[in-house]
N, C-alpha and C positions, 0 to 999 in steps of 0.2 A: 722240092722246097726243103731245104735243113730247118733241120730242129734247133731244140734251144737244150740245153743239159741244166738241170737244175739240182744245188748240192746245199744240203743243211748238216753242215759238219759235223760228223760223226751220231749222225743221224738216219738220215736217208739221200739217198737222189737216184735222179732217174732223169729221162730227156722225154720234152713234149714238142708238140708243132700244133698248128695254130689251131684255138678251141680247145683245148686242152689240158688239164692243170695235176697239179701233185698235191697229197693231202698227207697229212703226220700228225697222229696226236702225241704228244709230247707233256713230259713232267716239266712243270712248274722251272724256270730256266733263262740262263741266258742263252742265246742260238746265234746262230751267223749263217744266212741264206749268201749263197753265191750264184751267178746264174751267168752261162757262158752259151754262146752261138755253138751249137752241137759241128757246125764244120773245121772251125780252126781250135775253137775252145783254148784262145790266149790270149792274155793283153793286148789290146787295149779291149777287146769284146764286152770282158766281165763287168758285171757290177755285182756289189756285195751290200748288204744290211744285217745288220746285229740289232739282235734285238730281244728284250725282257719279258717272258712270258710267265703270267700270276696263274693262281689256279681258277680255273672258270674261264677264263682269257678265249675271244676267239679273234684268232689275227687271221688277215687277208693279205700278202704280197702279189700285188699285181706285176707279173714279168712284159716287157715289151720288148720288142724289138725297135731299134734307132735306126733309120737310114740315115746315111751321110755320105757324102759324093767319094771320099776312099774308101770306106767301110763302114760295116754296121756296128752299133753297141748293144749291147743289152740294159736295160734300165729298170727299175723297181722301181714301186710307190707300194704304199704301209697301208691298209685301212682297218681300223680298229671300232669296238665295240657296236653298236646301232649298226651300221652300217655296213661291217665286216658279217656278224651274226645274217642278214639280210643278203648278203652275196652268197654267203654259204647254205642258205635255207632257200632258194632259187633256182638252185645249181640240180641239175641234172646228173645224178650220179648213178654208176653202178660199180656194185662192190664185186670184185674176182676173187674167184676163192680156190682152191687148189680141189677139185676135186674128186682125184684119185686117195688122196687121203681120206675123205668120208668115205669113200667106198668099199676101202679093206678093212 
């Protein structure tokens, strides 16, 4: 199954497959999330959202995948505050840490 590439401009990215998600804390800002099918990663695939983030802010970009009978898209939806805060307090996370560096 291909992934999905996911890119917050001159920020981070990285590629997930399904279940999956990317996290960035980030300074106060405007951003522009782009999110491309990891196989071909070209138009028409991508979708993009820009968007304002305040201090305290927690935003949620939910990436999907679109079937459609010639190809697939990628799509975003936004959830913000209550309910962004509540996806991300739910979520199952583990943090990776490099750890050859603590070790020397």
């Amino acid at each position: 199954m291909a992934g999905m590439k996911i890119d917050i401009h001159g920020v981070a990215s990285g590629q997930i497959r399904m279940n999956q998600f990317v996290m960035a804390e980030v300074p106060p800002g405007t951003y522009t999330v782009e999110t491309a099918m990891a196989r071909n990663g070209i138009k028409p695939s991508n979708s993009q959202t820009t968007l304002s983030v305040q201090g305290g802010d927690v935003v949620v970009i939910l990436a999907m995948l679109k079937v459609q009978s010639l190809h697939s898209t990628t799509t975003q939806e936004q959830i913000v505050g209550t309910e962004a805060r509540t996806a991300v307090a739910t979520t199952k996370m583990i943090e990776w840490t490099n750890r050859s560096a603590s070790v020397a």
